[in-house]
C-alpha positions in Angstrom: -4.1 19.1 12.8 -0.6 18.8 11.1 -0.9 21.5 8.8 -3.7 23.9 8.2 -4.9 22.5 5.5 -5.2 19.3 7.5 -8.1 17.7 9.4 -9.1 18.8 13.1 -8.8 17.0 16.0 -12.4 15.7 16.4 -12.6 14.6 12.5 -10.0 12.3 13.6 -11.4 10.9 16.0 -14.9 10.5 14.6 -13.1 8.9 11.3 -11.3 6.7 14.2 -14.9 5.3 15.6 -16.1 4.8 12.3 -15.4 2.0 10.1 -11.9 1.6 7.6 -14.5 2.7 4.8 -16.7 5.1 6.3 -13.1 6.6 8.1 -11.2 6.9 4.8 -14.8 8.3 3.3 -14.5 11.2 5.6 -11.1 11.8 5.6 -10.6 12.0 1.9 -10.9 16.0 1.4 -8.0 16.2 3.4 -5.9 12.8 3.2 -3.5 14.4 1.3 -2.4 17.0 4.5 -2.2 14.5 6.7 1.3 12.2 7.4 -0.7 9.0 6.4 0.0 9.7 3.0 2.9 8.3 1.1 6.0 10.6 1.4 6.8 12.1 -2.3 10.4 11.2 -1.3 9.2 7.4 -1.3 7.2 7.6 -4.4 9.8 9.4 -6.3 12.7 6.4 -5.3 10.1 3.7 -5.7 9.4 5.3 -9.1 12.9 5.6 -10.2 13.7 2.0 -9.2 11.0 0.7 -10.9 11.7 2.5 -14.3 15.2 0.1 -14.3 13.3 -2.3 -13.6 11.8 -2.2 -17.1 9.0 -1.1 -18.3 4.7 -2.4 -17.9 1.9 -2.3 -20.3 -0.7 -2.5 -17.9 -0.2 -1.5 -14.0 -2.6 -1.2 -10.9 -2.6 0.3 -7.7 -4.1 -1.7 -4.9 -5.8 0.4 -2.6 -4.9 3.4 -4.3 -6.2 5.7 -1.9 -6.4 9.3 -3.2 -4.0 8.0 -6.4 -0.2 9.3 -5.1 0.7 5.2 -6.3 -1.2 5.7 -9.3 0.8 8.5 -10.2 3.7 6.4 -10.1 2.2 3.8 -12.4 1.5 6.4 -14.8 5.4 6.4 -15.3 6.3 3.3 -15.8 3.8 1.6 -18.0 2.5 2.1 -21.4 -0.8 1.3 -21.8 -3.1 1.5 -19.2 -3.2 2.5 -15.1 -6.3 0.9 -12.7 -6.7 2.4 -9.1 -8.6 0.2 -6.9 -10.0 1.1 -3.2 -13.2 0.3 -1.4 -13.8 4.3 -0.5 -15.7 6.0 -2.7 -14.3 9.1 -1.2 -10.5 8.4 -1.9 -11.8 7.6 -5.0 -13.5 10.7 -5.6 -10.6 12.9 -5.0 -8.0 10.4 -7.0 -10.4 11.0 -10.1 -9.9 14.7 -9.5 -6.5 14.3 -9.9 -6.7 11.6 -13.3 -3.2 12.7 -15.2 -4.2 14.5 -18.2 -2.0 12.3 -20.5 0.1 9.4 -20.6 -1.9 5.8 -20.4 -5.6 5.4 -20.1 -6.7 5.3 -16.1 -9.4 3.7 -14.6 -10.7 4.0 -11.4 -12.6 1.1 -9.7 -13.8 0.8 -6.6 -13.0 -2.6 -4.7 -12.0 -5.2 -2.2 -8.1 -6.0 -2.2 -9.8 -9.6 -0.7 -11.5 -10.2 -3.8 -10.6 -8.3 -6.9 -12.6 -7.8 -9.8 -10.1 -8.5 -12.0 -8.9 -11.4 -14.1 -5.1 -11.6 -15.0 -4.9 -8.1 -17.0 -1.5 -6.3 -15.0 2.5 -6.7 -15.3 2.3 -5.3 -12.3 0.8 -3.9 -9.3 1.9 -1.5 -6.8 0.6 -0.6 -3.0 2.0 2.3 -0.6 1.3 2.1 2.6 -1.7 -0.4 2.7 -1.0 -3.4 4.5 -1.4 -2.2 7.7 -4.9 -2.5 7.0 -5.1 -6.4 7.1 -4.7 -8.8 9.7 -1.9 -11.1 9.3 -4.4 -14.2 9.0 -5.5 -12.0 5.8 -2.2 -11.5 4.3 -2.3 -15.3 2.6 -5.9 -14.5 1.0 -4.8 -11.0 0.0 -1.6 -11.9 -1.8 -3.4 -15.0 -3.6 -5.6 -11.6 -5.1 -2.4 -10.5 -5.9 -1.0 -13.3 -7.4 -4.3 -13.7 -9.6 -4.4 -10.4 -11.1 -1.1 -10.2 -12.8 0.0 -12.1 -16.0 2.6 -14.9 -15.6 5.8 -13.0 -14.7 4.5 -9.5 -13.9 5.4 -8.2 -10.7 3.7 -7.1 -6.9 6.1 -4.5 -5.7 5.8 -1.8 -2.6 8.3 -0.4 -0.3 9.2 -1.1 3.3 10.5 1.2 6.1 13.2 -0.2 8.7 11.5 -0.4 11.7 12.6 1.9 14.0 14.7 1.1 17.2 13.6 0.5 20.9 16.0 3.6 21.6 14.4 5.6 19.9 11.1 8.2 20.0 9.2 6.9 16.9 9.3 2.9 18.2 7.5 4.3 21.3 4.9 6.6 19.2 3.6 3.5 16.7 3.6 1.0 19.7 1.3 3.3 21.7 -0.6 4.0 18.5 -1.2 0.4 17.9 -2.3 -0.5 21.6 -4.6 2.4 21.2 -6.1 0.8 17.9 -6.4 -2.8 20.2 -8.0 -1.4 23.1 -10.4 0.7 20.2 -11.2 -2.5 18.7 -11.6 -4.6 21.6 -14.3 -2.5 22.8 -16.0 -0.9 20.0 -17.8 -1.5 16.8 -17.1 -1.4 13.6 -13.2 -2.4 14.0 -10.9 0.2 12.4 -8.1 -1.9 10.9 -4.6 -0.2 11.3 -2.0 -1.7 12.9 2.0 0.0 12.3 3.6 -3.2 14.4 1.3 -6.2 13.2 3.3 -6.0 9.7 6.2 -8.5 10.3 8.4 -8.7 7.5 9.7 -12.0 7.8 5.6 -13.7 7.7 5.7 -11.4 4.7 8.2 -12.7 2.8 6.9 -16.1 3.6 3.5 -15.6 2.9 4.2 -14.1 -0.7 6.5 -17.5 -1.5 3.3 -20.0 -0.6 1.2 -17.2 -2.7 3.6 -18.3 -5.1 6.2 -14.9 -5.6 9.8 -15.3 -6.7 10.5 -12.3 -4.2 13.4 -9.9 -4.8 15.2 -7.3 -2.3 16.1 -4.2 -3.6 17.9 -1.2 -1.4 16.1 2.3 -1.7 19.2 4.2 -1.7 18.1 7.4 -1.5 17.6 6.6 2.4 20.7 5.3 3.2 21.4 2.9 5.5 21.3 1.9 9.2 24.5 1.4 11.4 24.5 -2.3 11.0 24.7 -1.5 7.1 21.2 -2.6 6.7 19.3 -0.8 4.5 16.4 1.9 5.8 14.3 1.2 2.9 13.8 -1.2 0.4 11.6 -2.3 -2.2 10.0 -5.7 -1.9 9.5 -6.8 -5.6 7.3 -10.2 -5.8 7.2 -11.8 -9.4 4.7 -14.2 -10.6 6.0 -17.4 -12.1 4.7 -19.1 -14.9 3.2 -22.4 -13.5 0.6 -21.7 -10.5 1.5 -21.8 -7.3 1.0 -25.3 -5.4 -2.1 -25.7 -3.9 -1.8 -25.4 0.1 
């Protein structure tokens, strides 16, 4: 299924009644094929903006998946690049794939909820992963965040526009996540992956109670919508210097 290389049919729906781990586990070998992957086009713009940014000594990728993100880091920072992801599978392939040069890469397998890590990053990257937590999860996971990077380092990752009521691809991820409801609602383990459930309004609010001085920054490479919104952007979330109040 979407390209030969790709998985069948029935894999997808066996990783579909498995759990998020035991899902991505299987999928792995052929994660890459499939359109759940980060688009190069988004990596390389993401990549680019980031470099003006300014550079990082010490970058990780949360939930790193099969390491597209980590490949990324390897760009920007100087000393070191840690992917982290709770699938040994993903994992597995990623290290296939470790760079051959540039800074030292780690590979750790891990909860995004509770990171082994104390405050070691300037910043940390994710493409693509926070579909897989509930909104009530999003204050927990971006306290992780927050706790993992040194006082000013940054959280960044891109964000589609959503598409619009008018047209094909609104449809296609609303049926998808009523599918993923009605999956969940009667079967067990849940598989976490909701395209709809990622509002980016209780984002942006979440990651200023986390405490995240968040910056907006247009993706131009994908234009921009007929209102003169942008179609991407990157959110870019920077740790202050004093900890966040306590809630």
């Amino acid at each position: 299924m979407f390209s030969p290389e790709g998985p069948s049919l029935r894999e997808l729906a066996v990783q579909a009644l498995s759990s998020v781990e035991r899902g991505y586990d299987l999928l792995a070998p052929k994660f890459d094929h499939t359109p759940f992957r980060t688009p190069d086009e988004v990596l390389e713009s993401v990549a680019a903006l980031l470099a003006r940014l300014g550079p990082a000594a010490d970058g990780l990728d949360l939930c790193c998946g099969t390491g597209a993100g980590t490949q990324v880091l390897a760009r920007v920072c100087r000393e070191s690049v840690t992917g982290v992801d709770f699938s040994a599978g993903m994992l597995a392939v990623a290290r296939e794939r470790t760079p051959p040069a540039g800074p030292r890469v780690a590979w750790v397998r891990g909860d995004a909820r509770a990171l082994p890590f104390a405050a070691a990053f300037d910043l940390v990257v994710s493409f693509g992963a926070l579909g897989h937590f509930l909104p009530r999860e999003l204050p927990g996971l971006f306290g992780q965040v927050h706790s993992v990077l040194r006082p000013g380092g940054r959280f960044a990752f891109p964000v589609l526009a959503p598409p619009r009521p008018s047209g094909p691809a609104y449809w296609m991820l609303l049926g998808f996540d009523a599918v993923m409801r009605v999956r969940n609602a009667v079967w067990r383990p849940p598989f976490v992956m909701y395209y709809r459930a990622f509002r980016f309004g209780d984002v942006l609010r979440e990651l200023t109670r986390a405490g995240f001085a968040v910056d907006l920054y247009a993706l131009p490479e994908f234009g921009r919508r007929r209102d003169g919104s942008p179609r991407a952007r990157l959110v870019v979330a920077r740790r202050g210097v004093t900890p966040p109040p306590a809630p």
